[in-house]
C-alpha positions in Angstrom: 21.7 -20.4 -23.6 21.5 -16.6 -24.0 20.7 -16.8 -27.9 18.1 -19.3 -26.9 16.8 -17.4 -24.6 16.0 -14.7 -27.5 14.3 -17.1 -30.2 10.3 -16.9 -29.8 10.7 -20.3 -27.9 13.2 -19.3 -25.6 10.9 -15.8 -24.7 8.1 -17.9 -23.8 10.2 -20.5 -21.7 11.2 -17.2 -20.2 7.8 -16.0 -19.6 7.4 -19.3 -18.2 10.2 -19.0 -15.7 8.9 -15.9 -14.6 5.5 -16.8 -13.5 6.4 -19.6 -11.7 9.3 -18.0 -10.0 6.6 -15.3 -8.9 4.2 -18.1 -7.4 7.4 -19.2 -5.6 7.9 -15.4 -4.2 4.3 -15.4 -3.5 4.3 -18.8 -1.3 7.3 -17.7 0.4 6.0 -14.2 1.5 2.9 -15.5 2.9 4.9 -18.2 4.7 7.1 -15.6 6.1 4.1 -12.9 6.6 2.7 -15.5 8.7 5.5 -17.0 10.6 7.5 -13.5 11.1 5.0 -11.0 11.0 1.5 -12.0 12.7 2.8 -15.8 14.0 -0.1 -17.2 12.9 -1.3 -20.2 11.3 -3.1 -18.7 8.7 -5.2 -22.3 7.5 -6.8 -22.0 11.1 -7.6 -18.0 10.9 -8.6 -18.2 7.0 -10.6 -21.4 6.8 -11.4 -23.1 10.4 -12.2 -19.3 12.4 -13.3 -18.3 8.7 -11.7 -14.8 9.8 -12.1 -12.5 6.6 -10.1 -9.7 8.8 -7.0 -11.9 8.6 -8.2 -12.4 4.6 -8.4 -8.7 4.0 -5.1 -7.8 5.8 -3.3 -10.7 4.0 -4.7 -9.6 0.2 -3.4 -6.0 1.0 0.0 -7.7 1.7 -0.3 -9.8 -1.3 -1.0 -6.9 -3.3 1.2 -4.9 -1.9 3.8 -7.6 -2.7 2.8 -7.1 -6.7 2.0 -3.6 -6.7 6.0 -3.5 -6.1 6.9 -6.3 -8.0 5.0 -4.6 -11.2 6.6 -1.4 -10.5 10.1 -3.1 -11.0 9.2 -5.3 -13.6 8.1 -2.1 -15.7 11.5 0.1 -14.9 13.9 -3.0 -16.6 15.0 -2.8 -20.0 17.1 -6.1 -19.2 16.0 -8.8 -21.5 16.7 -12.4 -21.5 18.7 -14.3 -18.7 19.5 -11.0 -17.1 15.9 -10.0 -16.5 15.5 -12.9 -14.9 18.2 -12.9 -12.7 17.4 -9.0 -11.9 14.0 -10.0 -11.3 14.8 -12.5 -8.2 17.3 -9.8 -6.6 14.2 -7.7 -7.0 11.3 -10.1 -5.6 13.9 -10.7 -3.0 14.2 -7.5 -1.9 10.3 -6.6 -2.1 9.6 -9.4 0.5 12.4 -7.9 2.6 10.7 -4.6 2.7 6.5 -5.6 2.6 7.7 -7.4 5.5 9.9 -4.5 7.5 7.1 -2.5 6.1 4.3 -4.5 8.0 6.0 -4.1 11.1 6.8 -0.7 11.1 3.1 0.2 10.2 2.5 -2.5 13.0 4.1 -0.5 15.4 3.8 3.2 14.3 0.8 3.9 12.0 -1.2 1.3 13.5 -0.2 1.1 16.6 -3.4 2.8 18.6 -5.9 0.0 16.7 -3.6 -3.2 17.9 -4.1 -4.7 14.8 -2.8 -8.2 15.9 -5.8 -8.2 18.9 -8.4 -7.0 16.7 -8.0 -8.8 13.6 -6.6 -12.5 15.2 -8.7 -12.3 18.5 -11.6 -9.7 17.7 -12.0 -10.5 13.9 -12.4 -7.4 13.5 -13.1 -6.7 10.1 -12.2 -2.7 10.2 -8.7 -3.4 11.5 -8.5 -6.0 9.0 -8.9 -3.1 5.9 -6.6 -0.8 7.5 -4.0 -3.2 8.1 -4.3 -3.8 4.3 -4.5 -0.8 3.1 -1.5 0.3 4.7 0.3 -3.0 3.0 -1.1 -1.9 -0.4 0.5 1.6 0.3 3.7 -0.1 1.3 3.6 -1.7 -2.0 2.7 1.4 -4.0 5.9 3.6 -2.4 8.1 0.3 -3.2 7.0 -0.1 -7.2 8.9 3.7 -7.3 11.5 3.5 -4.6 12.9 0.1 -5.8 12.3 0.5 -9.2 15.7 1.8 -10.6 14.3 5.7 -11.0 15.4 6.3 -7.7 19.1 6.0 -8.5 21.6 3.6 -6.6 19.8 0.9 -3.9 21.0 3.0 -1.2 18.8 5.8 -2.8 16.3 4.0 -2.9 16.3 2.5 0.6 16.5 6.0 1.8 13.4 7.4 -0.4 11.3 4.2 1.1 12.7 5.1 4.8 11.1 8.6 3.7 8.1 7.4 2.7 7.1 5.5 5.8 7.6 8.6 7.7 5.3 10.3 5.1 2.7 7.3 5.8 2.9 7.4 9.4 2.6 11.4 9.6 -0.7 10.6 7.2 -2.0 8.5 9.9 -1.8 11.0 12.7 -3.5 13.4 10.5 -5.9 11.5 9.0 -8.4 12.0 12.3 -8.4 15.7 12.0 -9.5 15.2 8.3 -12.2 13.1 9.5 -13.1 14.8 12.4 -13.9 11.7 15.0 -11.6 9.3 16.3 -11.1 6.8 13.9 -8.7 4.5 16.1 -11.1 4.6 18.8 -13.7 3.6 16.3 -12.2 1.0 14.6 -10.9 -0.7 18.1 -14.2 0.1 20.3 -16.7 -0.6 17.6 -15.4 -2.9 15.6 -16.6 0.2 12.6 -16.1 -1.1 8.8 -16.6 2.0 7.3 -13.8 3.7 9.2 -11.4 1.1 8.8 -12.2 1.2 4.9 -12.0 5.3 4.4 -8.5 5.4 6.5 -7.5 2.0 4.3 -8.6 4.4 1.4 -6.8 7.8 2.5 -3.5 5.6 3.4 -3.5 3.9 -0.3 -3.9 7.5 -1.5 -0.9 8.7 0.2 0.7 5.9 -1.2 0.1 6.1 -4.7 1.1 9.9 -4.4 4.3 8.6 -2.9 4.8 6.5 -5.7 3.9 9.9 -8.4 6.6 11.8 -6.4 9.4 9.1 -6.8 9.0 8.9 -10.6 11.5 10.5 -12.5 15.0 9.6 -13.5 17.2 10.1 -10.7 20.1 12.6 -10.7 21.3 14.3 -7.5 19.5 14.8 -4.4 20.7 18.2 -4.4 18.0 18.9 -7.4 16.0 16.0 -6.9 15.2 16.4 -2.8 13.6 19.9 -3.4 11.1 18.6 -6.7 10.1 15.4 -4.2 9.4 17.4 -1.4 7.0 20.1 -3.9 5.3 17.4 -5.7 4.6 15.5 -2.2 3.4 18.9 0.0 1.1 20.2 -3.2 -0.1 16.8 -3.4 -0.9 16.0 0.1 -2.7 19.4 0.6 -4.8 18.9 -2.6 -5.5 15.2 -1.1 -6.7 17.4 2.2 -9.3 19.4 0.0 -11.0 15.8 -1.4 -12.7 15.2 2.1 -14.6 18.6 2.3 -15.5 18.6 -2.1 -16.6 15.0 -1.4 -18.9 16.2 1.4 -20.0 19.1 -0.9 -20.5 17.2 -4.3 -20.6 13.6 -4.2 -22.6 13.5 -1.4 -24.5 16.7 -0.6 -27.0 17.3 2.3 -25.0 14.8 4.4 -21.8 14.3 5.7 -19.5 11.6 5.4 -18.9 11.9 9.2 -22.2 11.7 10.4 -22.4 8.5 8.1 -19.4 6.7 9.2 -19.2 7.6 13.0 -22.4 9.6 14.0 -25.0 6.6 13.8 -25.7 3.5 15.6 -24.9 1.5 12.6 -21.9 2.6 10.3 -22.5 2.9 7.0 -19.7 1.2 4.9 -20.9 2.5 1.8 -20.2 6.1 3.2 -16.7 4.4 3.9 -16.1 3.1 0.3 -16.9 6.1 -1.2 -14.7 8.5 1.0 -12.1 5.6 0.1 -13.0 6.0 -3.6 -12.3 9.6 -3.5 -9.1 9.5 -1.7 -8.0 7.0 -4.1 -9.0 8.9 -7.2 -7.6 12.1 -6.3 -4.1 10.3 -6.4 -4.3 9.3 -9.5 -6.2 12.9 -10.8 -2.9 14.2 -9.5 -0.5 12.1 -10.7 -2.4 12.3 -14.6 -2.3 16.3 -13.7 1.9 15.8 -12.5 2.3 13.2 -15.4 0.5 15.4 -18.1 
């Protein structure tokens, strides 16, 4: 079967194999997302309430869920019946995590916007992006933690425990950076645009997560010091983006004022603070990278 598995028939079965399996994972993360996590019945929410809050929040999980598949698919160098095998102890343990990862954002990062209330009862479109974007961030920290870099599972468990801390200080500080109260926003006034710049700054915090995990593993002894530079140097260049993007992308008004200060939000004032959040990230991981 294993010499099979390595003629140019046998890769493509593989390939095969691999994609369906995946579709499997996929089915049985949304069946759990929706009967563990939010206890929903997502047919009704999705296509008889037509609730795109509950469509958003489950696409971030569903990316989130192959954000960190990707990110483990990428790190083996097994080949043939072993990186299929290695790929279902991984897709098992992704769904495992995107789910204890959705409810500890539930109930820490998200806790002051009641997700469940706003996006199931309120539709609320806001809470909807940032339930999302915290998934997608979720998924981001996993692709590194899980990935093998990390060293031993334990490692990696404890890096991913780290990183949800990281994600849930994020969200305390994001309101300073913005200067209004974003919960209060996003809950009281059902605001788009806030929901989509703190989905944005979350999925930036993420990906720098996942820069500051990459690396072959050694000890923590020299490894735990170079995390926790690369993470603080990152984190305070990602506090600069929000006062450059106010001064260059979008000069003679503020992103503030656009997203909080009017009677209507403006959710293009959202995207774009999201945009820059998210492109920093990846400016600093080219910059950590290079």
């Amino acid at each position: 079967m294993t010499e099979f598995f390595g003629t140019p028939i046998g890769r493509y079965g593989l390939v095969l194999i691999q994609v369906v399996s995946g579709l499997l994972f996929f089915w049985l993360a949304q069946r759990l997302y929706q009967l563990l996590f939010r206890r929903i019945h997502l047919n009704e929410e999705l296509f008889v309430r037509d609730n795109v809050a509950a469509a958003v929040a489950l696409s971030g999980f569903f990316l989130g869920v192959l954000l960190a598949l990707s990110g483990a698919a990428t790190a083996s160098a097994l080949t043939g019946l072993d990186a299929l095998e290695d790929f279902f102890y991984h897709a098992a343990a992704v769904i495992v995590f995107m789910l204890l990862g959705a409810f500890a954002g539930d109930r820490l990062i998200l806790k002051r916007c009641d997700c469940f209330r706003e996006i199931c009862d309120h539709r609320n479109l806001g809470a909807g992006f940032v339930e999302g974007g915290t998934h997608v961030a979720n998924g981001l920290l996993l692709s590194s933690a899980l990935a093998g870099d990390s060293g031993s599972w334990a490692a990696g468990v404890v890096c991913w425990m780290a990183g949800m801390v990281v994600l849930w200080g994020a969200a305390l500080v994001y309101p300073v950076v913005a200067r209004f109260d974003v919960n209060g926003e996003i809950r009281n006034r059902n605001n788009v645009a806030a929901g989509i710049a703190l989905a944005g700054f979350l999925v930036g915090v993420g990906n720098i997560l996942r820069i500051s995990l990459e690396g072959e593993f050694t000890r923590w002894q020299e490894m735990l010091p170079q995390y926790a530079l690369t993470l603080a140097v990152s984190l305070l260049l990602m506090g600069l983006v929000r006062w450059l993007a106010d001064l260059i992308l979008v000069p003679g008004v503020t992103l503030s004022g656009e997203i909080a200060g009017q009677a209507v939000p403006n959710a293009g004032a959202g995207l774009i603070e999201a945009f820059c959040y998210i492109a920093a990230s990846f400016l600093i991981g080219f910059a950590f990278v290079g």
